[in-house]
BALOBA-1460 file (C-alpha; in Angstrom, 3 decimals):
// residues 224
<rec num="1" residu="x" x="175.316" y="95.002" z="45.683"/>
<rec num="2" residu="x" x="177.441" y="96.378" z="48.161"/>
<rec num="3" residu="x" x="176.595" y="94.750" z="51.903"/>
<rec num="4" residu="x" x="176.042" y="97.328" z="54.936"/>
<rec num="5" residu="x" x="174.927" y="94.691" z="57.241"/>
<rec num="6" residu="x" x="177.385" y="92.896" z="59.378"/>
<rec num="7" residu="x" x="176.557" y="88.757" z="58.570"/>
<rec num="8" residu="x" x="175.655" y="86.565" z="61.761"/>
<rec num="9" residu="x" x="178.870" y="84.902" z="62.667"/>
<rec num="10" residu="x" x="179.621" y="81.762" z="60.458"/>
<rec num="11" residu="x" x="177.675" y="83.207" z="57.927"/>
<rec num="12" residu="x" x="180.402" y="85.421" z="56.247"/>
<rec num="13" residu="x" x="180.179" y="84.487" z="52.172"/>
<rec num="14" residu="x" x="183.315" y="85.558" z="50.128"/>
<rec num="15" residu="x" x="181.922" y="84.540" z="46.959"/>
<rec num="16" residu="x" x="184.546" y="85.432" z="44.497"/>
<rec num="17" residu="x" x="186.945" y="86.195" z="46.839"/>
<rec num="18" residu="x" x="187.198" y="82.853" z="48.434"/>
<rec num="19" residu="x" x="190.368" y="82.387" z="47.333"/>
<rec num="20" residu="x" x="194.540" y="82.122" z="47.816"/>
<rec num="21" residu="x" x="195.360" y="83.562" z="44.584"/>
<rec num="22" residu="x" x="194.101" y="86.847" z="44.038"/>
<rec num="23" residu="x" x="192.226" y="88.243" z="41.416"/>
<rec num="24" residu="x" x="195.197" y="89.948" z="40.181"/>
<rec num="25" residu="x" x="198.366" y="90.179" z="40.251"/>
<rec num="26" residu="x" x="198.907" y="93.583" z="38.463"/>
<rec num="27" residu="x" x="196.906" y="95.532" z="40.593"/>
<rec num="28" residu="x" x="194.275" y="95.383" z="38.816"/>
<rec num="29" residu="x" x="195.471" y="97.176" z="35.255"/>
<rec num="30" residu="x" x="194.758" y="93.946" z="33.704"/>
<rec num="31" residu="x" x="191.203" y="94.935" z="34.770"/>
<rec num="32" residu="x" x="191.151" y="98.342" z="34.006"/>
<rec num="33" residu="x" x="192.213" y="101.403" z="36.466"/>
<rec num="34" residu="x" x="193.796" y="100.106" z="39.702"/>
<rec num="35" residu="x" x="191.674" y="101.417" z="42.996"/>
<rec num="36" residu="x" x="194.963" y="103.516" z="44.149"/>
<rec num="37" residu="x" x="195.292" y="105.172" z="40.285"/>
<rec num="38" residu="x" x="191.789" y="106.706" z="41.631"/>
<rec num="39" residu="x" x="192.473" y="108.342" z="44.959"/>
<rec num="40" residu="x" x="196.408" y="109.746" z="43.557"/>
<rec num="41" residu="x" x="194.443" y="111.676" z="40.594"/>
<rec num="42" residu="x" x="191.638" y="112.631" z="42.699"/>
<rec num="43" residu="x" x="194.558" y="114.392" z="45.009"/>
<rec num="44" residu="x" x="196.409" y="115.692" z="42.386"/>
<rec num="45" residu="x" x="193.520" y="117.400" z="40.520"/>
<rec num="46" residu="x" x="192.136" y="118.992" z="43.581"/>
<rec num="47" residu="x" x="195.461" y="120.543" z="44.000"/>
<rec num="48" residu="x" x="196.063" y="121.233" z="40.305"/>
<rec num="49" residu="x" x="196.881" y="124.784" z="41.236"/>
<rec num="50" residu="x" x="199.690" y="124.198" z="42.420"/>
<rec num="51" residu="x" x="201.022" y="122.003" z="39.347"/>
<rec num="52" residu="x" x="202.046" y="125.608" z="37.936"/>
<rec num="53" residu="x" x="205.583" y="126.797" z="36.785"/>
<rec num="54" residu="x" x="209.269" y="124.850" z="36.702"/>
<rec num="55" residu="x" x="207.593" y="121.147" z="37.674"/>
<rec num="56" residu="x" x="209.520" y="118.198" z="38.243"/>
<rec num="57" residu="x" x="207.548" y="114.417" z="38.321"/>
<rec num="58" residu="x" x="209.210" y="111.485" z="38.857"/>
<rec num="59" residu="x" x="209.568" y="108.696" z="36.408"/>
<rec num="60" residu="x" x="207.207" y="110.305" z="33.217"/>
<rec num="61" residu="x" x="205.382" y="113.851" z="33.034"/>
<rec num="62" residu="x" x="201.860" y="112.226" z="32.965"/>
<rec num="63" residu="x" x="200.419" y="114.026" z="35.692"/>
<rec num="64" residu="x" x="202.268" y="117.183" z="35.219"/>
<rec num="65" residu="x" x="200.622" y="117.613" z="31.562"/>
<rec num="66" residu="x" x="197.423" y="116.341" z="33.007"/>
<rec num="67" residu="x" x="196.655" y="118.424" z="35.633"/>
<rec num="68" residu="x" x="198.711" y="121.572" z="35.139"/>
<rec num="69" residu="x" x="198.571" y="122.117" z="31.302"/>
<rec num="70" residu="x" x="199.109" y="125.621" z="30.417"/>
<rec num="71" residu="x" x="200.192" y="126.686" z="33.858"/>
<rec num="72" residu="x" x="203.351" y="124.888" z="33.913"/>
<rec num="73" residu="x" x="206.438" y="126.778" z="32.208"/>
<rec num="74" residu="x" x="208.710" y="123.675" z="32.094"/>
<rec num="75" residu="x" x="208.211" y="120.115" z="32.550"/>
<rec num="76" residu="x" x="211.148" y="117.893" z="34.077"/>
<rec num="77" residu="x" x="211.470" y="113.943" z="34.712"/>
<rec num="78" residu="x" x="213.245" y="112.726" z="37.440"/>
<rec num="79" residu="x" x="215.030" y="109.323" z="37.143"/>
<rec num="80" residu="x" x="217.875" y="107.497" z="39.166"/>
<rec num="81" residu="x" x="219.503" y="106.108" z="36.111"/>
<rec num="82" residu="x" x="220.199" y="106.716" z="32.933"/>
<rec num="83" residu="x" x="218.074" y="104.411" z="29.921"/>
<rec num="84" residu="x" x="215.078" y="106.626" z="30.606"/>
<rec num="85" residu="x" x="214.006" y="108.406" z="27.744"/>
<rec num="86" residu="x" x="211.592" y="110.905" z="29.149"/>
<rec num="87" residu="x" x="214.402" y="111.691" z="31.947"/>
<rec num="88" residu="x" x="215.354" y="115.480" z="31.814"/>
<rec num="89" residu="x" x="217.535" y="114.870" z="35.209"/>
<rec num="90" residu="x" x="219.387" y="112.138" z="36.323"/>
<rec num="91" residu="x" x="219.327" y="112.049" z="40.462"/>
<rec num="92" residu="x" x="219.159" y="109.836" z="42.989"/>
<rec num="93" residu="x" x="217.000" y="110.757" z="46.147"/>
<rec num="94" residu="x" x="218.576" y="108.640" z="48.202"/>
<rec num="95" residu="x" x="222.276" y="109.939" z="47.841"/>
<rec num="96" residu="x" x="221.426" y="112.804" z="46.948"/>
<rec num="97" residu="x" x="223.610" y="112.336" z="43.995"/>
<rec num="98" residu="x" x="222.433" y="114.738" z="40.991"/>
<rec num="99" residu="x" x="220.253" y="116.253" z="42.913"/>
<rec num="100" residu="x" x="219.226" y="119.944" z="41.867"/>
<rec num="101" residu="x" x="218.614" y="122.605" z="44.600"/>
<rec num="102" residu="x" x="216.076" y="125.342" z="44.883"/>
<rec num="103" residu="x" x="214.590" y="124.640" z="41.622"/>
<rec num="104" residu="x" x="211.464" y="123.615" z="40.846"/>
<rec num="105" residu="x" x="207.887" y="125.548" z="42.224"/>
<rec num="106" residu="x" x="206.392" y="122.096" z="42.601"/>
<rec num="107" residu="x" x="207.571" y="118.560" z="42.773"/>
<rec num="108" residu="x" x="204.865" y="115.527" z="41.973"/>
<rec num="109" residu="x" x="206.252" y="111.953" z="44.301"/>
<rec num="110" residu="x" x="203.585" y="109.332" z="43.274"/>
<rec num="111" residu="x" x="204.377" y="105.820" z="45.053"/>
<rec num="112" residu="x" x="208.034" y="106.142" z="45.012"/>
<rec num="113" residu="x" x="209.264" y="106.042" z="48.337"/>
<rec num="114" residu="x" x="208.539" y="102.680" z="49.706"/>
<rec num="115" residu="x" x="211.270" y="101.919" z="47.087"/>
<rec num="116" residu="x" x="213.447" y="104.018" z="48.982"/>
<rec num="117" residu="x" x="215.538" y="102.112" z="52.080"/>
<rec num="118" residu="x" x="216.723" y="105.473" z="52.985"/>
<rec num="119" residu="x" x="213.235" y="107.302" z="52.865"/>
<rec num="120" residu="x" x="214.953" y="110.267" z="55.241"/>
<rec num="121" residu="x" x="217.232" y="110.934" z="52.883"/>
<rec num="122" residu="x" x="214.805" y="110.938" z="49.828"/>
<rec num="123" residu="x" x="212.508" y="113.824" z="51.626"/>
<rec num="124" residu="x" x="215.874" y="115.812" z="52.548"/>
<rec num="125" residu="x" x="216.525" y="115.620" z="48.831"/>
<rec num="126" residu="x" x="212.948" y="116.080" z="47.762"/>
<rec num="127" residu="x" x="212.915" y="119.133" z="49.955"/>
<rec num="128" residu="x" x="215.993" y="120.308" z="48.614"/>
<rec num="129" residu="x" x="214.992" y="120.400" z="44.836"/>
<rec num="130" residu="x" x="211.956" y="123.000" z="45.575"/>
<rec num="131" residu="x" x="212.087" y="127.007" z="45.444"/>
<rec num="132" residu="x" x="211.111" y="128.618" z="48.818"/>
<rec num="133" residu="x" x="207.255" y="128.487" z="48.599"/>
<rec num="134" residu="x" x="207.326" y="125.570" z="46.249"/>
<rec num="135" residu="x" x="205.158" y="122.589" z="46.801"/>
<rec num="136" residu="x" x="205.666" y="118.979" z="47.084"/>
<rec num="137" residu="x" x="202.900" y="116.917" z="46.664"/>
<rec num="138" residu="x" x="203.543" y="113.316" z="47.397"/>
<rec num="139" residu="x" x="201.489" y="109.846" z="47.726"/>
<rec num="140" residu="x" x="202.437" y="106.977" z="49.463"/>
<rec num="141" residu="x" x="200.968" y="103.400" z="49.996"/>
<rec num="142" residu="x" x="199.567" y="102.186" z="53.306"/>
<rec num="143" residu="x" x="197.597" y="98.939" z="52.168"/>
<rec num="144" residu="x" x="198.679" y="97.544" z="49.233"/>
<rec num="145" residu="x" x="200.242" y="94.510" z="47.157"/>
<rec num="146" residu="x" x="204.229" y="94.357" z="47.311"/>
<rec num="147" residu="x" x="206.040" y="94.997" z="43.803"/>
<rec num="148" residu="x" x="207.982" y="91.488" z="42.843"/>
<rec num="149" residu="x" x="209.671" y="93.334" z="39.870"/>
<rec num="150" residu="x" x="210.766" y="96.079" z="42.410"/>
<rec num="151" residu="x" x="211.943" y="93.876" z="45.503"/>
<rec num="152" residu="x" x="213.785" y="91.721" z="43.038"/>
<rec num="153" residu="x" x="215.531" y="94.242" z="41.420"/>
<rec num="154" residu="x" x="215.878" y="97.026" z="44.039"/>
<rec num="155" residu="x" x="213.769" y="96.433" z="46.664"/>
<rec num="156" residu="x" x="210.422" y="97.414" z="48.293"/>
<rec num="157" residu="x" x="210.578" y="98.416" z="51.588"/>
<rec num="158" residu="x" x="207.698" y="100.237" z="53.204"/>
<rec num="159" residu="x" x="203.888" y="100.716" z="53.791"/>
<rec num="160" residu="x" x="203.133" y="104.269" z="55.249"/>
<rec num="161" residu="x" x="200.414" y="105.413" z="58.226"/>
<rec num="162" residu="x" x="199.480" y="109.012" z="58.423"/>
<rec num="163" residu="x" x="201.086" y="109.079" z="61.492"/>
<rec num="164" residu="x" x="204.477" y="108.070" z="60.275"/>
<rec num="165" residu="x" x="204.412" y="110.117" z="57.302"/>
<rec num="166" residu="x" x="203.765" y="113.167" z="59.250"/>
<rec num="167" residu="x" x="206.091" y="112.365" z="61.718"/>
<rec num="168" residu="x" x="208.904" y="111.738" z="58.185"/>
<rec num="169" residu="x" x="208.161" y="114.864" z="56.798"/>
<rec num="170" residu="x" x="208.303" y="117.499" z="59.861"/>
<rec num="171" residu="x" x="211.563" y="117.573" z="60.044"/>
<rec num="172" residu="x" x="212.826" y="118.232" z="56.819"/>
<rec num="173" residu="x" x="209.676" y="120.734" z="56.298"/>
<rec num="174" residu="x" x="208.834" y="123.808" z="59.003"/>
<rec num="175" residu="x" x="206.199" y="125.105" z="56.464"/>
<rec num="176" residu="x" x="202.623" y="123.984" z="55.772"/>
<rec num="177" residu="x" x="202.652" y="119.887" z="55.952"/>
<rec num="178" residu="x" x="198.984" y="118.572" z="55.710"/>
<rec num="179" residu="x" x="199.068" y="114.582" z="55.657"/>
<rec num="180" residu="x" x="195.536" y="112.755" z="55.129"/>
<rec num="181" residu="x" x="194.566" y="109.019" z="53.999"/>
<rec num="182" residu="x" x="191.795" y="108.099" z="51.239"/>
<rec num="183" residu="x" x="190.261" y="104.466" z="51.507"/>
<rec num="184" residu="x" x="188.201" y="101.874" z="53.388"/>
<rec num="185" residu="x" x="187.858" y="98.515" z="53.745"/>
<rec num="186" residu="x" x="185.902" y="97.702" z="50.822"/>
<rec num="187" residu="x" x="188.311" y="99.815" z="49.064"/>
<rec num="188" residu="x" x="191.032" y="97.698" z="50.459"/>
<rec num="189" residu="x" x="190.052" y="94.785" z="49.688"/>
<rec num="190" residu="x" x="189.572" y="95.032" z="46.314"/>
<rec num="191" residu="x" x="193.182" y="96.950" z="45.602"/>
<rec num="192" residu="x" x="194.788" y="93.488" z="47.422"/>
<rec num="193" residu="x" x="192.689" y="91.624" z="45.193"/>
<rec num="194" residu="x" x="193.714" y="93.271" z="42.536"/>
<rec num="195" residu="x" x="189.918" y="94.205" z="41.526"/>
<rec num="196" residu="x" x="190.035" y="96.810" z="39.451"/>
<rec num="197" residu="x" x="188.088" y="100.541" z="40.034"/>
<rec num="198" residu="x" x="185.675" y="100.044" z="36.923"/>
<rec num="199" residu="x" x="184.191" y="96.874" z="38.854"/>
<rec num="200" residu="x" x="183.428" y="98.833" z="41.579"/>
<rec num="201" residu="x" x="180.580" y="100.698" z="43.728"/>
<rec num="202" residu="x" x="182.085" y="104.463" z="42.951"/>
<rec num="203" residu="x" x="179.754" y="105.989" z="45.128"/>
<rec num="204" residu="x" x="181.772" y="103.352" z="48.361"/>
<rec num="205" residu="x" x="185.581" y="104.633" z="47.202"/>
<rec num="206" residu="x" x="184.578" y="108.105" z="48.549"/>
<rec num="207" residu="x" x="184.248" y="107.129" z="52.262"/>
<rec num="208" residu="x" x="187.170" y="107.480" z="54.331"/>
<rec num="209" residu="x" x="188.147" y="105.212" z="57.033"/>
<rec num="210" residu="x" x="190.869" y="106.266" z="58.935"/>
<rec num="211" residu="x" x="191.121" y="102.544" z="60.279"/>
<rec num="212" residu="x" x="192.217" y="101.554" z="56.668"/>
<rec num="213" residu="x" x="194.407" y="103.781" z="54.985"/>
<rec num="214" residu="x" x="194.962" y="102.078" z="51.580"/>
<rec num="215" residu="x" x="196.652" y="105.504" z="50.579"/>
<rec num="216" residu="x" x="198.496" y="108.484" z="52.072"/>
<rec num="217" residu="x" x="198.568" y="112.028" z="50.642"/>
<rec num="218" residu="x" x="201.143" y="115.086" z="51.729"/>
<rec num="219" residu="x" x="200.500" y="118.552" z="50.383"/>
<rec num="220" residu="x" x="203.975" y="119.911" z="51.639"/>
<rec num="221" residu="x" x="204.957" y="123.366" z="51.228"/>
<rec num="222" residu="x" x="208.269" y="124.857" z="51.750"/>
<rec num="223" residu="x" x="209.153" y="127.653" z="53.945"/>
<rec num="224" residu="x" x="209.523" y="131.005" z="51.837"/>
C-alpha cells in the first residue's frame, strides 16, 4: 500500500528498492507497460482529434492507427535512414536533409528528441513538415533512464523541463504552444526503477507534481 505519511527520520524503509541495480533495465517492458508508455497514450488519446488527415509519426504508425483510425487519410513514417521497413520518408530532423515542407495536418514526436544534439534544428524541421493549422504533438522525457543502445550508437543527449521546452518551441512556433508535465515522485521512482505500470497504484499515476516532471507534453499548432 501506497505510504502518505512522511517516516520519522532514520526510519525510511526501501524494501525492494534497497538496491544499486535497478529493477530493470528495459524500462520496465520486461514487466509489462513502462510508466512513461502510460502518460504519452493518455496525451495522445485526449487529443485524438487532431490525429486526422495526411499524418506523419516517427519511427512506426502505432499511434497514428491507434488513436486516429478512420480520420486519418494517409499514414506516413518518418525515419533518418534507410533499413526501415515501415519508413514512407527518409529525413533527417537534424539537417534537415529529406525533409518535406507544408505537408502533413499533424505530426506525432514521441521521445525522439533527446536523441537529437541539434534539438533547434529538429523543431525548425518538425515545424517545417506541417500545413498552416497543422498540429504537432510531441513528448519528451524529463526523469528518466538513459538509452545505452542509443548513446552507443548515436547518442542521448537531453532530459527536458517544461520550462525549457517552452522556451525551445516559441521560436520556431507563433501559434498556439501549450507545454504541461504528467508525473510524481512515486511515479518517478518506479520508471528509474524500471517498475513497470501494471505493478502499480493507478489511482497515484494521475497526480501531477510539477516538482517531478517524469514527462513533458507540447500540443503545438502552427500559424494558419
Amino acid at each position: 500500500m501506497r505510504q502518505t505519511r512522511r517516516p520519522r527520520v532514520g526510519k525510511v524503509d526501501f524494501g525492494d528498492l534497497n538496491r544499486t541495480e535497478p529493477v530493470s533495465r528495459d524500462w520496465g517492458f520486461d514487466r509489462g507497460t513502462p510508466v512513461d508508455r502510460i502518460y504519452i497514450e493518455r496525451f495522445l488519446s485526449a487529443h485524438s482529434k487532431d490525429i486526422q488527415g495526411r499524418v506523419l509519426e516517427v519511427a512506426d504508425s502505432v499511434y497514428t492507427k491507434r488513436f486516429g483510425g478512420a480520420r486519418v487519410k494517409r499514414s506516413d513514417v518518418l525515419h533518418p535512414a534507410p533499413g526501415n521497413p515501415r519508413a514512407t520518408l527518409i529525413a533527417d530532423l537534424d539537417t534537415g536533409e529529406g525533409v518535406r515542407e507544408g505537408l502533413f495536418d499533424c505530426v506525432i514526436c514521441t521521445q525522439t528528441l533527446q536523441f537529437i544534439y541539434r534539438v533547434e534544428k529538429a523543431i525548425g524541421s518538425l515545424e517545417r513538415m506541417l500545413k498552416p493549422s497543422g498540429v504537432l504533438l510531441l513528448t519528451v522525457p524529463g526523469i528518466s533512464q538513459i538509452s545505452r543502445e542509443d548513446m552507443e550508437e548515436t547518442g542521448d543527449y537531453w532530459r527536458f523541463t517544461t520550462a525549457s521546452l517552452e522556451r525551445l518551441l516559441r521560436p520556431y512556433f507563433d501559434g498556439y504552444v501549450t507545454v504541461s508535465t504528467m508525473g510524481n515522485v512515486y511515479s518517478a521512482t518506479a520508471f528509474l526503477q524500471g517498475v513497470a505500470a501494471e505493478e502499480l497504484d493507478s489511482t497515484a499515476l494521475d497526480h501531477v507534481d510539477s516538482q517531478f516532471q517524469l514527462l513533458l507534453t507540447a500540443r503545438v499548432v502552427k500559424r494558419g
